[in-house]
N, C-alpha and C positions, 0 to 999 in steps of 0.2 A: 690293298685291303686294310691293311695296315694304319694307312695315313686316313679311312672312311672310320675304323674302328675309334681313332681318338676322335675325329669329329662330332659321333654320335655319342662319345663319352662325352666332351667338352660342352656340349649342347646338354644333356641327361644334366648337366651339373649344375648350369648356367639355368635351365626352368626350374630345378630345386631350391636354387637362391633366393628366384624370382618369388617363388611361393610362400618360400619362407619372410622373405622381405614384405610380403602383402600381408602374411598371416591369415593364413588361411582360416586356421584351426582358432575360435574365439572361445573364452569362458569368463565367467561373469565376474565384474570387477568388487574384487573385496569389500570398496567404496564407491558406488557408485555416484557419479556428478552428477545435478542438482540445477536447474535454474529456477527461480521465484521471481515472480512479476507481481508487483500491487501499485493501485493508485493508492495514495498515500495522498489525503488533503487536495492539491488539484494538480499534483505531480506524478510521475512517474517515478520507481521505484525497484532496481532488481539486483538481484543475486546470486552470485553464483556459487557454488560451492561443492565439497564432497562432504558424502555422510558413509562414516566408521559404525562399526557396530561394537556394543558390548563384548561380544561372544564369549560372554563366563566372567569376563575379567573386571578386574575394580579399573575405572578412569581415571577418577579427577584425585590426582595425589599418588598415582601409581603408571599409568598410560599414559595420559597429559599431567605434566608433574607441575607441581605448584609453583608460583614464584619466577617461571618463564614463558618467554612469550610462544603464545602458540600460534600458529595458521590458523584456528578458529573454522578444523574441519581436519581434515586427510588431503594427500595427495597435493595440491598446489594450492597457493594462501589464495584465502575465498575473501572474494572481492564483490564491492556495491557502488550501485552506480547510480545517483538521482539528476534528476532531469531538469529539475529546478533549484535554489537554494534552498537547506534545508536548518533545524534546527534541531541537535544530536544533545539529549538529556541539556539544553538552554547554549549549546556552542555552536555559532554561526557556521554552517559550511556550504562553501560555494559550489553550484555544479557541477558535478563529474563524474568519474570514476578513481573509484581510493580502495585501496586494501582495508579489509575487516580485521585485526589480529587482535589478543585477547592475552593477560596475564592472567589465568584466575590464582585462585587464592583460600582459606577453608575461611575464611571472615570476609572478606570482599575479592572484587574483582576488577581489574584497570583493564576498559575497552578503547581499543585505538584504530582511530582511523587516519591511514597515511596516506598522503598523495601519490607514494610509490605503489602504484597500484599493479607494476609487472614485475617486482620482484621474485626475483627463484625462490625464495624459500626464506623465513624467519632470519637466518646465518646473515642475510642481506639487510634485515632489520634497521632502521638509522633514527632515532628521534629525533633530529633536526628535521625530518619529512611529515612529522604528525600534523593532522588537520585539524584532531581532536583528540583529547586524551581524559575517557573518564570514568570515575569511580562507582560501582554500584554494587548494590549486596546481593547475593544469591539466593534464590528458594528453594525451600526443600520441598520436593515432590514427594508424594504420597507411594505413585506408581511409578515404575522406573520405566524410562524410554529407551530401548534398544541403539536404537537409530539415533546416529545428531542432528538433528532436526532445528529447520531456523523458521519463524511463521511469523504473520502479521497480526494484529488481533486491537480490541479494545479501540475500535474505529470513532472517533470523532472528528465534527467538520476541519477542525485544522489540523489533526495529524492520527496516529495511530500508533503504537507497542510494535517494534520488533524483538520477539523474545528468542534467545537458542534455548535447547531441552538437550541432555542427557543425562544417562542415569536418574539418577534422581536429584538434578539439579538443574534450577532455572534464571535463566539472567533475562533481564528485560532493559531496552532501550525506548525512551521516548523521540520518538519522529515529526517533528512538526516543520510549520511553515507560518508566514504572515501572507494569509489568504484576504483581509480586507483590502489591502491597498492593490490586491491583483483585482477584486471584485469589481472594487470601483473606478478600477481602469477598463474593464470589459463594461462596464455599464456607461462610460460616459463615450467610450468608442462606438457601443451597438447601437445605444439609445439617441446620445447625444450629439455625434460628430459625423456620425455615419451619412452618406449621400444615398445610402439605402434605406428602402423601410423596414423597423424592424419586426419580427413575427412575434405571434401575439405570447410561443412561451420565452420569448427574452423582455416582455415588457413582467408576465408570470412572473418568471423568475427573478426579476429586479424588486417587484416589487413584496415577495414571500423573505430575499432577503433582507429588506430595510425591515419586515415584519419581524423577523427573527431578532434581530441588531434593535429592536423597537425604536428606530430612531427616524426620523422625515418622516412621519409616516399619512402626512396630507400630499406628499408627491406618492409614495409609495400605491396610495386608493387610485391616484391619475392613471400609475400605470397599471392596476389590476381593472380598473373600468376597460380599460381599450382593450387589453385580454381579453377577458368576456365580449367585451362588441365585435374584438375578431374572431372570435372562438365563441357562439353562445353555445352551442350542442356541448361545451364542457363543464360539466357541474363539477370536476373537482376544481377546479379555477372558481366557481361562484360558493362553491365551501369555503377556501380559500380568504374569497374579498370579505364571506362572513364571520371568518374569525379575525381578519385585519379590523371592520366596524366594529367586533366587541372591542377590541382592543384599545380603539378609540374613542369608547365611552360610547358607542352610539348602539344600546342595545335591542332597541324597537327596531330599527332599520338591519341591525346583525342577524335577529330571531327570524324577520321574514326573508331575509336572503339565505339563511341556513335549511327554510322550509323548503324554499324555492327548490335549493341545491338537491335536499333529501326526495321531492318530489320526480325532479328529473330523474335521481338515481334510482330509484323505485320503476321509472318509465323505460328505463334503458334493456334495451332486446338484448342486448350481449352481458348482463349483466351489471352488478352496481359497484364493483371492484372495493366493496367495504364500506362504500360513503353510505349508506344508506344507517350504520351504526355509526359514524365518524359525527354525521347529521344531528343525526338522535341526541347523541352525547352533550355536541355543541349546544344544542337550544334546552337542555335541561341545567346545562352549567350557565347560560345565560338568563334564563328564569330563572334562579337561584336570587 
């Protein structure tokens, strides 16, 4: 009996380990982790991180102290990962994944991005590992953010603002890329080199970006005519060739392909997804 009682002891002991070892019993993490996804320009772009709260307390100069380097979050150093090459406030960085870490500062702030991107902790910290190392000044927020908060924002074609928020202060990063020379490697692979034909919105869209860039823009017409020949039911593609012909000086021929467009959009059962003002607009700035 004896030797059953320590059994059912040694067993009782060994499933409380076990439970304990699982962790049963969960409550909410003081910082909770963070992942953010953006396209960024024509790359991918994410982050990982934990977000602290205020909770009463002064941060920046008192919680994250001045002058040293921080994780640039809680919990384990918050790291980013781009998919393509990017360009970090004008410093080249090549694909990957790198640590986020951060000096702030009450006049400025030194951001770093280090190759050592599985470091334990700041203590590990090595400048000979920097990808990038740079200086920006801080905002002062009107309204104070609880949460550290990291966001994307101020989206243009070749990049976009990554900014962090706490308290009442903000640091922004510029994110960019050189998206022409990838453009015109997809257009002369789709368009050009391809043993396939290509669909009418990659000739669209080859030919809206030369519109954009205003440059070739007698190949640029070539390839929005064959859009529309493969596409007619699309009037914003025949908007489209109508604001590429003003563009090219040929406003008689712009006016009545902008009517055309406004007319189909007027006709359209599902409605006119806004061309029918887009329309309008055009052939009054082109009468003009």
């Amino acid at each position: 009996m004896r030797i059953i009682f320590y059994a059912i002891v040694t067993i009782a002991c060994s499933s409380l380990m076990s439970l304990n070892a699982l962790g049963q019993i969960q409550t909410p993490r003081p910082s909770p982790t963070a992942t953010i996804k953006q396209k960024v320009a024509l790359t991918e772009v994410e982050v990982n991180y934990s977000r602290p709260g205020m909770k009463g307390r002064k941060v920046f100069g008192d919680v994250v102290a001045y002058n040293e380097v921080w994780r640039t979050g809680a919990n384990a150093v918050t790291t980013i990962k781009f998919a393509d090459a990017v360009n970090v406030n004008g410093t080249a960085i090549p694909a990957g994944k790198y640590a986020l870490l951060s000096i702030p500062g009450e006049k400025e702030w030194t951001v770093i991005v280090s190759k050592d991107s599985a470091m334990d902790g700041v203590s590990a910290y090595k400048q000979e590992f920097d990808a990038a190392r740079v200086v920006v000044k801080p905002r002062l927020l009107r309204d104070a953010v609880e949460s550290f908060t990291i966001d994307f924002g101020s989206f243009k074609d070749e990049g976009a603002t990554l900014s962090l928020f706490w308290e009442n202060t903000a640091i922004d990063l510029q994110i960019s890329m050189d998206i022409d020379s990838k453009i015109e490697a997809a257009i002369r692979a789709t368009l050009l080199e391809s043993k396939n034909e290509p669909k009418a919105g990659d000739y669209h869209n080859a030919a809206v970006y030369y519109l954009g860039k205003d440059k070739n823009l007698d190949q640029a017409l070539v390839w929005m005519n064959k859009s529309v020949e493969m596409s007619p039911d699309a009037f914003w593609y025949v908007h489209r060739k109508a604001e590429l012909l003003g563009k090219m000086g040929k406003k008689d021929e712009a006016i009545q392909t902008a009517e055309k467009s406004l007319a189909m959009a007027k006709a359209n059962a599902d409605g006119d997804f806004g061309y029918v003002k887009r329309n309008e607009e055009l052939i009054a700035k082109l009468k003009k």
